[in-house]
VOGUTI-483509 format. One record per residue (C-alpha): residue number from 0; residue in one letter; x, y, z. Coordinates in steps of 0.1 Angstrom, whole numbers, padded with zeros to 4 digits, always signed. Example, Ala and Ser with C-alpha at 12.3 -4.5 7.8 and 13.67 -1.06 7.14 Angstrom:
2
midren / lumti / c1 / c2 / c3
0 / A / +0123 / -0045 / +0078
1 / S / +0137 / -0011 / +0071
***
This chain:
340
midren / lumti / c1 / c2 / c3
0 / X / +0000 / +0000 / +0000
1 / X / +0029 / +0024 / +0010
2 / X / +0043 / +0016 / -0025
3 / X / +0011 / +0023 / -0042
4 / X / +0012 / +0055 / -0026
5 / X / +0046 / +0061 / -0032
6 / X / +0038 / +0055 / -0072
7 / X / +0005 / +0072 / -0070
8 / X / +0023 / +0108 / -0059
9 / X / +0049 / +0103 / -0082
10 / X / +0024 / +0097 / -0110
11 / X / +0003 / +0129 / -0094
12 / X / +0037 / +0149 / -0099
13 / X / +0051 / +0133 / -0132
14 / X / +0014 / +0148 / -0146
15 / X / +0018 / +0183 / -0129
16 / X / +0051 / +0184 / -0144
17 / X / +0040 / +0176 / -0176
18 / X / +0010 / +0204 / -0172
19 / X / +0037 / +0229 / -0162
20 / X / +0059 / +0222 / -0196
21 / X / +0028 / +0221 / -0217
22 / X / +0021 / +0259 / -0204
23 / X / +0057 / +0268 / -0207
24 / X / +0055 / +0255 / -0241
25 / X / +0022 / +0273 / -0246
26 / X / +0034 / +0306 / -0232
27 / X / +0063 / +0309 / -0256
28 / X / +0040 / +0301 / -0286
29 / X / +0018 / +0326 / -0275
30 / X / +0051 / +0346 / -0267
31 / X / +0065 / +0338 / -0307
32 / X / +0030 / +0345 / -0320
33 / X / +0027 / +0378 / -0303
34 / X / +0062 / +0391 / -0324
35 / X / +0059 / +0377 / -0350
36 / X / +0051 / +0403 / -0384
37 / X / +0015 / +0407 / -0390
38 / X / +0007 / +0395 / -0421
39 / X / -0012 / +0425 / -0436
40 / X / +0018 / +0445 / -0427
41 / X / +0043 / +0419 / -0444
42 / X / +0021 / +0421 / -0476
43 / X / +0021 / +0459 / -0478
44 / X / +0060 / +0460 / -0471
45 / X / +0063 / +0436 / -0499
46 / X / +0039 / +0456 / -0522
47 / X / +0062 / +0488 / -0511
48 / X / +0090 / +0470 / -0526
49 / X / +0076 / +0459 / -0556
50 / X / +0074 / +0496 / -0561
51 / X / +0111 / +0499 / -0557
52 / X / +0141 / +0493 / -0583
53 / X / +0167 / +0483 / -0561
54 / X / +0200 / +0475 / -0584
55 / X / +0224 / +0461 / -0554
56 / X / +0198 / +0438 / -0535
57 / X / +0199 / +0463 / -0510
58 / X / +0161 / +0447 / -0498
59 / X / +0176 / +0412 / -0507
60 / X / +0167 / +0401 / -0472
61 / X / +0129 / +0412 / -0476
62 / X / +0119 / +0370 / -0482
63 / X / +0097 / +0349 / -0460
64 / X / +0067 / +0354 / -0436
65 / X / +0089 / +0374 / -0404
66 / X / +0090 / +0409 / -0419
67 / X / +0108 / +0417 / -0388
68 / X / +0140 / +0402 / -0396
69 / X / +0142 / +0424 / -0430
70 / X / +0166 / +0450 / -0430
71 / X / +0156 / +0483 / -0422
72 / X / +0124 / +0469 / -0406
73 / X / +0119 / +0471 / -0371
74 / X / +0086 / +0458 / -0348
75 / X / +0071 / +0459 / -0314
76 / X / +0082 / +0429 / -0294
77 / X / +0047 / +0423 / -0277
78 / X / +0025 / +0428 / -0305
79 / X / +0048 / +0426 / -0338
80 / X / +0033 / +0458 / -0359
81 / X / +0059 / +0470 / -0377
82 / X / +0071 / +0504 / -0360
83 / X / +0106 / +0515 / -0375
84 / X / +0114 / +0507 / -0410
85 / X / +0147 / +0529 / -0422
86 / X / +0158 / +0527 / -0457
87 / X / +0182 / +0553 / -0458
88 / X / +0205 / +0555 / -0483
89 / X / +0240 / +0553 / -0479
90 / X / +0248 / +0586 / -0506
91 / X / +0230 / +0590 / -0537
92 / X / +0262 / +0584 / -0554
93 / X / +0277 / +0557 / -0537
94 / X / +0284 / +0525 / -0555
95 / X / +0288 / +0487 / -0545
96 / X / +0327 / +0474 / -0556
97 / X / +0309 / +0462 / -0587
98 / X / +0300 / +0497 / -0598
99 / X / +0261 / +0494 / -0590
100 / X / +0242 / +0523 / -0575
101 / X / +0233 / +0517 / -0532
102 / X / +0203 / +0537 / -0542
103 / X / +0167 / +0527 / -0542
104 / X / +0149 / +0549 / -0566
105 / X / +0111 / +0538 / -0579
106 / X / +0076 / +0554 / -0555
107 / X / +0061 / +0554 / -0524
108 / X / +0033 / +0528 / -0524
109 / X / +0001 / +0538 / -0506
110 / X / +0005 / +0501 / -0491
111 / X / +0023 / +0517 / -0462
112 / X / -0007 / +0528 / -0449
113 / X / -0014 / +0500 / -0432
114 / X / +0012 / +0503 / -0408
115 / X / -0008 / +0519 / -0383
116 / X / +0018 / +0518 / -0354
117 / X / +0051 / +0529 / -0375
118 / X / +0066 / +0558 / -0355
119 / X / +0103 / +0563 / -0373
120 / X / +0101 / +0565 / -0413
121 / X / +0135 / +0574 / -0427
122 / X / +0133 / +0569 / -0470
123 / X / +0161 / +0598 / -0473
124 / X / +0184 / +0598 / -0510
125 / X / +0161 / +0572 / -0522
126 / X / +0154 / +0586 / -0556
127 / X / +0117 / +0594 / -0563
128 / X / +0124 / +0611 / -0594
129 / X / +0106 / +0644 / -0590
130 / X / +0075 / +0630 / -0576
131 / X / +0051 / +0650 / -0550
132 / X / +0052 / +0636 / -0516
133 / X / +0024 / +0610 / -0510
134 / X / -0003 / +0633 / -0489
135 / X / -0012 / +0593 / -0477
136 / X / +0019 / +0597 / -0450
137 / X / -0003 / +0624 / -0435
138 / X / -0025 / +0596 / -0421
139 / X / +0007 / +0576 / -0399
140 / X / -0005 / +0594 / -0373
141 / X / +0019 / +0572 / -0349
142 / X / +0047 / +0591 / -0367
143 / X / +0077 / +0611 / -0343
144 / X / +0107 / +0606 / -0365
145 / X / +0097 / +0618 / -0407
146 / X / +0131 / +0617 / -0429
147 / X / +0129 / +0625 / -0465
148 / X / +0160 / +0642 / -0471
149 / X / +0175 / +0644 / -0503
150 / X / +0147 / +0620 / -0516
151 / X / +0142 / +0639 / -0547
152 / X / +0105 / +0650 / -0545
153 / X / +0091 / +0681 / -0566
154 / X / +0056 / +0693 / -0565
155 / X / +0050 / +0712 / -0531
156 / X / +0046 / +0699 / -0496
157 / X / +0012 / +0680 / -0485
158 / X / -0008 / +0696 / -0461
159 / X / -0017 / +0667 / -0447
160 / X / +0018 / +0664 / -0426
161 / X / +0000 / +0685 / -0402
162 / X / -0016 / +0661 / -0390
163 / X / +0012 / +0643 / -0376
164 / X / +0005 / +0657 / -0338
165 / X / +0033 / +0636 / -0324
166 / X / +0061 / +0641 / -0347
167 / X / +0091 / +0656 / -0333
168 / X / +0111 / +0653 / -0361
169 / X / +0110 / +0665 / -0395
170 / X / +0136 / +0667 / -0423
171 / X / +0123 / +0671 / -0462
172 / X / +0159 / +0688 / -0470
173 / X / +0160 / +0694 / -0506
174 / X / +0193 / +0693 / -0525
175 / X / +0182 / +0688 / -0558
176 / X / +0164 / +0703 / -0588
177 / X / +0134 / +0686 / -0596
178 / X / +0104 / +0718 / -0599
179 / X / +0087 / +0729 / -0573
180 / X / +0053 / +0749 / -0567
181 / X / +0045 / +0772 / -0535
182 / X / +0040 / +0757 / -0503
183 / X / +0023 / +0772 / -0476
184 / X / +0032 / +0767 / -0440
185 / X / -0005 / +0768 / -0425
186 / X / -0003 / +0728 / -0418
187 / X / +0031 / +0732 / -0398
188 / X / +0008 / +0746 / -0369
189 / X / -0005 / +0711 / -0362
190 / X / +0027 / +0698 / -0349
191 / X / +0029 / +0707 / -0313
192 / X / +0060 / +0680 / -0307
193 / X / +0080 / +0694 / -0332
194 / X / +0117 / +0697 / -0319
195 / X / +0133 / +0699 / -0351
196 / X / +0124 / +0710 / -0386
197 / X / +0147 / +0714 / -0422
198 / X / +0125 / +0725 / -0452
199 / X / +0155 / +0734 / -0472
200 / X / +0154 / +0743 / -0510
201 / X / +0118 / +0743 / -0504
202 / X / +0091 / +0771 / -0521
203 / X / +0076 / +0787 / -0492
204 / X / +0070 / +0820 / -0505
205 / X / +0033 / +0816 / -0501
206 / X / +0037 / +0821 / -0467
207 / X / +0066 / +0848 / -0468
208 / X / +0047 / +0875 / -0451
209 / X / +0032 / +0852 / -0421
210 / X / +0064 / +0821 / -0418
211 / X / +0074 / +0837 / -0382
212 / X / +0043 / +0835 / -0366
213 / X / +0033 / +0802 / -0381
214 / X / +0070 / +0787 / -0364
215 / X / +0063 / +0809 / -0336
216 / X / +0034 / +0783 / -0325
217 / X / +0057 / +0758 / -0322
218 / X / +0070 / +0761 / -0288
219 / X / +0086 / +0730 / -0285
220 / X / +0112 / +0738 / -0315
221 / X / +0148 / +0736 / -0308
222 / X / +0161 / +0731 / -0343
223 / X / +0150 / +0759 / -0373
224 / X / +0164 / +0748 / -0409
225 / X / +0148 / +0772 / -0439
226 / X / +0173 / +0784 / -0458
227 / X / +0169 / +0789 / -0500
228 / X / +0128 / +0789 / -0492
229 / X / +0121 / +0822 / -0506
230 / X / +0107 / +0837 / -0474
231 / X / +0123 / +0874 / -0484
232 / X / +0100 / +0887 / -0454
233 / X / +0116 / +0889 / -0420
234 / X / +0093 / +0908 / -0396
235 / X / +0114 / +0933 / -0369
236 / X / +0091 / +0926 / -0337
237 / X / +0068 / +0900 / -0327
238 / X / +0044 / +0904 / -0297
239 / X / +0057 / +0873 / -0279
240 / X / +0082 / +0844 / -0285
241 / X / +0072 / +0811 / -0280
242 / X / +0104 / +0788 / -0294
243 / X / +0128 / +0804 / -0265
244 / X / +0145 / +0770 / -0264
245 / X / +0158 / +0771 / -0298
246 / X / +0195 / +0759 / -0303
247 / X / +0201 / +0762 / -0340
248 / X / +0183 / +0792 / -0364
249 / X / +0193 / +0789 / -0403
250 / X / +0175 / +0815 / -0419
251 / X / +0203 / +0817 / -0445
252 / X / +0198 / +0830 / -0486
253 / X / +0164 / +0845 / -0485
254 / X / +0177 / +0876 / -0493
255 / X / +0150 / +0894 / -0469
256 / X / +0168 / +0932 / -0474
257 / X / +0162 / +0939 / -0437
258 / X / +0185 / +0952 / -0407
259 / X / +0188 / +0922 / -0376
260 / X / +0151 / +0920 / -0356
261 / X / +0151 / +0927 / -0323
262 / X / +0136 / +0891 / -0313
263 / X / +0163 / +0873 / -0324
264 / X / +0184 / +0884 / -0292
265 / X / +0156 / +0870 / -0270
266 / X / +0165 / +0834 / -0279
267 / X / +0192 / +0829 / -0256
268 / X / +0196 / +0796 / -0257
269 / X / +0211 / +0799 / -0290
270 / X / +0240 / +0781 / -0300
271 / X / +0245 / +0780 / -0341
272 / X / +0230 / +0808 / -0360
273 / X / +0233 / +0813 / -0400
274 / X / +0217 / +0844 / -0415
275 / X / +0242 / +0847 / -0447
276 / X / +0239 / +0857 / -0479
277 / X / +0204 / +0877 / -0469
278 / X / +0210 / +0917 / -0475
279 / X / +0212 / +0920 / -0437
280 / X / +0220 / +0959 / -0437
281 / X / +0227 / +0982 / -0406
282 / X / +0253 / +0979 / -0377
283 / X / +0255 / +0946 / -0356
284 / X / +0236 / +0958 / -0330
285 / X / +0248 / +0960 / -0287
286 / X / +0224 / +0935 / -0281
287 / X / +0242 / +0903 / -0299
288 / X / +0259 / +0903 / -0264
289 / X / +0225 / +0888 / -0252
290 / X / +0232 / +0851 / -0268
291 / X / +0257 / +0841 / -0246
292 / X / +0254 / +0805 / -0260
293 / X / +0265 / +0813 / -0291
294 / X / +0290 / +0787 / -0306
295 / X / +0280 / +0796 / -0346
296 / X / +0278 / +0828 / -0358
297 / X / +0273 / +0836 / -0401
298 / X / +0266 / +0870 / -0408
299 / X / +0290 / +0869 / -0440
300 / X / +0275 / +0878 / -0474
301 / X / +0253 / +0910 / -0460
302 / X / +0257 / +0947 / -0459
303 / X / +0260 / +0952 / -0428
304 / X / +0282 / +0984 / -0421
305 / X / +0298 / +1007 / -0397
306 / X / +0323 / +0994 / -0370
307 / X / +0315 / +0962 / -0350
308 / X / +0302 / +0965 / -0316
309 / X / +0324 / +0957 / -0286
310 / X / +0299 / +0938 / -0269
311 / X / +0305 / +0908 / -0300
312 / X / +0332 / +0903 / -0276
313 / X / +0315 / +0893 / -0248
314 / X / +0302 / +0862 / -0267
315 / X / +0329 / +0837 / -0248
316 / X / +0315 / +0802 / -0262
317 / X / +0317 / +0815 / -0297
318 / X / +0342 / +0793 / -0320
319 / X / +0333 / +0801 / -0355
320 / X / +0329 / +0839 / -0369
321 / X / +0315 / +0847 / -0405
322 / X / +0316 / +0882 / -0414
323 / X / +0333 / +0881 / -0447
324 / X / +0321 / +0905 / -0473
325 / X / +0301 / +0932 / -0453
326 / X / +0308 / +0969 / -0453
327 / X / +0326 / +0968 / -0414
328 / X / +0350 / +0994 / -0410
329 / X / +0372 / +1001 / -0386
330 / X / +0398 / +0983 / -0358
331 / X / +0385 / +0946 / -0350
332 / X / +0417 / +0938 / -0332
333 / X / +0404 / +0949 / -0296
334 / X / +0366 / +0927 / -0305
335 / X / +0387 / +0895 / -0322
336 / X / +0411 / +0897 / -0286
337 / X / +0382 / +0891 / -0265
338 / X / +0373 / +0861 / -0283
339 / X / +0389 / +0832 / -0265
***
């Protein structure tokens, strides 16, 4: 009887054993089920690359069902949506050794629309040949990183982005030629998050008389890229400044014909700012003594005259100085000393 027992306990435990292994076994299935790509999602990426000449095999590793082992492709551990996918280009003139081009070129297909939780898109110097940016990525509202650098788009700049509430970074930096129409700003109001924006090269005389106030909504800002946008109006005063944490201002070749504004020397958090090659005119004014942070300063390629105030050197963190081709007269030697 005792060894009945004996057998009957270990038979009891053999079975709870088992029962625990079966829901170990369970939970990681569940576990590899939960982060494993969606299929819907792994379709559309697939459809997105069909869209795509890709000359090196860049996307060679975009086979099977996981689309979260392709390169570039990223997804949520927990529930496997897709969240990151990051195509960036090497250069848009680099070259495998065999001589073939690293660079995607082909369109945006409206597939990606499906990827409801994708937070970081990054499709810079892929070539898109002139085409308008798809107003679709207006509607990946899950969106905080937006890189379409160098991409080559044309056209002008859907006002759908605005409604990217959570994006906190946006970069559609324009370096090549492709023709453009005018772009408002209006739609950069939406973006609340915003800490960093480059709209280089971009058309964005449409909103030349009203750009300052538009950015000035934007209070989280700490990066300002717009230079060659055709802005040529810089307003002298503003009622209030919102962006007072910016760190880098690039308001460089709009040619605005204008002496310095007054606001600028509220941002004192300042560190890198580029206003060349815009008819600046006037003195420097006593005030630049109020950005303190200052590491940057471009001035060169204005008109600004007369002799340069003292208090430029009281900037002490400033390590680069761009003044060439101005009208400044007089001794710099005592301003250039201060500089350490």
């Amino acid at each position: 009887m005792k060894h009945s027992s004996t057998f009957i306990n270990g038979k009891c435990f053999f079975i709870f054993l088992c029962g625990i292994l079966f829901l170990t076994k369970l939970s990681f299935s569940i576990g590899e089920l939960e982060v494993a790509c969606r299929d819907v999602e792994r379709k559309a990426l697939d459809k997105f690359k069909r869209g795509l000449a890709d000359p090196s095999g860049r996307l060679s590793s975009w086979v099977g069902d996981d689309c979260c082992r392709w390169e570039g492709v990223s997804c949520n551990n927990r529930t496997g949506h897709v969240v990151e996918l990051n195509l960036r280009s090497p250069s848009s003139n680099s070259l495998d050794g065999d001589g073939t081009a690293q660079t995607l070129s082909g369109k945006i297909d409206p597939s990606l629309i499906v990827l409801k939780d994708l937070n970081y898109l990054d499709l810079s110097k892929i070539d898109f040949g002139g085409s308008q940016i798809p107003s679709f990525i207006g509607s990946l509202q899950s969106l905080r990183y937006l890189n379409l650098s160098g991409a080559s788009f044309g056209g002008t700049i859907p006002p759908s982005l605005g409604n990217l509430s959570r994006l906190v970074y946006l970069d559609l930096n324009k370096v090549d030629q492709f023709e453009l129409t005018k772009s408002s700003l209006y739609w950069l109001s939406g973006l609340s998050s915003l800490k960093y924006l480059h709209l280089r090269g971009w058309d964005l005389s449409m909103s030349a008389t009203d750009w300052l106030q538009t950015v000035n909504r934007l209070p989280t800002l700490l990066e300002l890229h717009l230079p060659f946008c055709q802005l040529s109006n810089l307003p002298l005063t503003l009622p209030s400044l919102n962006f007072t944490s910016l760190m880098v201002l690039d308001l460089s070749n709009n040619g605005f014909n204008s002496t310095i504004p007054n606001w600028l020397f509220n941002l004192k958090s300042l560190v890198h700012l580029d206003l060349n090659s815009n008819n600046l005119y006037g003195p420097l004014p006593d005030k630049i003594a109020y950005l303190g942070s200052l590491q940057k300063l471009d001035l060169s390629l204005n008109t600004i005259e007369g002799q340069l105030s003292k208090n430029l050197g009281k900037l002490c963190n400033l390590r680069s100085l761009e003044l060439s081709q101005n009208r400044i007269t007089g001794e710099i030697t005592n301003v250039l000393d201060s500089l350490s």
